[in-house]
Residue, then its C-alpha position, 0 to 999 in steps of 0.5 A: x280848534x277843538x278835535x273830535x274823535x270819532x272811534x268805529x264799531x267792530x264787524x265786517x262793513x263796520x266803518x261803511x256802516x257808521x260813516x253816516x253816525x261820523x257825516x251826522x255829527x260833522x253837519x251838526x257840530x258845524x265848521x269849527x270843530x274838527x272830527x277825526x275818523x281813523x280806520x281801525x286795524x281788521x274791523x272783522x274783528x277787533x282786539x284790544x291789542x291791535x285797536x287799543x294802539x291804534x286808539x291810543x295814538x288816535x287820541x293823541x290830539x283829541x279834545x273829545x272822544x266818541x265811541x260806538x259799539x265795540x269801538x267805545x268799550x275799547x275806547x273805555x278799556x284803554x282810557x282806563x289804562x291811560x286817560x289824557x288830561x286833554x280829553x274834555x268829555x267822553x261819548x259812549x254810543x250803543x256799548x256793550x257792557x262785558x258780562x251785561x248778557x249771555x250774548x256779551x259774555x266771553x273770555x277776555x271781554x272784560x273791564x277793570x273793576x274800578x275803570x269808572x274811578x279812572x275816566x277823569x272827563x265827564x261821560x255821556x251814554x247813548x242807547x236805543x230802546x230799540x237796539x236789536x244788537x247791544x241790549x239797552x240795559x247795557x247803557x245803564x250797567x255802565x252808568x251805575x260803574x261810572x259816577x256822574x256819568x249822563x245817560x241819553x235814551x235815543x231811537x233809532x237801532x244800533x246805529x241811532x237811526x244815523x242821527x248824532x244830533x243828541x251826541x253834539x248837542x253834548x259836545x257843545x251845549x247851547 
């Protein structure tokens, strides 16, 4: 059985918030593929120290990860540090980008210069025009750092108006 990971955003409320992103993509993937949501330690407010261990041992088992938000570009930090042979595709959902704006630029959000190189599976990036959180040029700095990455424009806000259906159409073409 393939395993799906599905890794959360970061704030308060957080996994309340993209239960439904995690329902949508269940229902669209179907009986034969299993989604993991782990709890994140201290969604108020999430570090790489503390997520990125939680991550590592979350991605174990996984065939496909997905990401969103602040959970995705710690999702990228740490496969950048430790990328599994196992992991068949990686889905990037509204990811901030470190330095992409003013509002995203900060001491300690940052990526390795060459962390595209080190994402051996293929990548697919998601992002709403109409995101009022992470800008949508977000998505298109991470494309030009990751080669053959695959972008995807959606609607919806930030949380893609709860609809994965994009995302598990990338999981399992048709």
């Amino acid at each position: 059985m393939t395993t799906v990971v599905f890794i959360q955003g970061g704030g308060a409320g957080a996994r309340d918030e993209d239960e439904p992103l995690v329902a949508s993509l269940r229902r669209e993937l179907g009986d034969g593929i299993q989604v993991d949501y782990p709890v994140m330690p201290n969604e108020d407010e999430p570090d790489e120290e503390t997520w990125g261990a939680a991550i590592a041992t979350a991605i174990e088992s996984a065939d496909v990860v997905v990401g969103h938000s602040i959970g995705a570009y710690l999702l990228v930090r740490q496969l950048a540090t430790s990328m599994p042979a196992r992991i068949r595709s990686l889905h990037l959902i509204a990811a901030p980008y470190p330095g992409g704006d003013a509002d995203w630029t900060f001491d300690g959000f940052e990526l390795p210069d060459d962390f595209g190189a080190r994402l051996t599976a293929p990548v697919f990036l998601y992002a709403s025009e109409d995101d009022q959180i992470v800008p949508f040029a977000h998505r298109d700095l991470y494309a030009a750092a990751i080669p053959g990455a695959q972008v995807r424009t959606t609607t919806g806000g930030h949380q893609l108006g709860d609809d994965l259906s994009v995302v598990a159409a990338d999981i399992t073409p048709r």
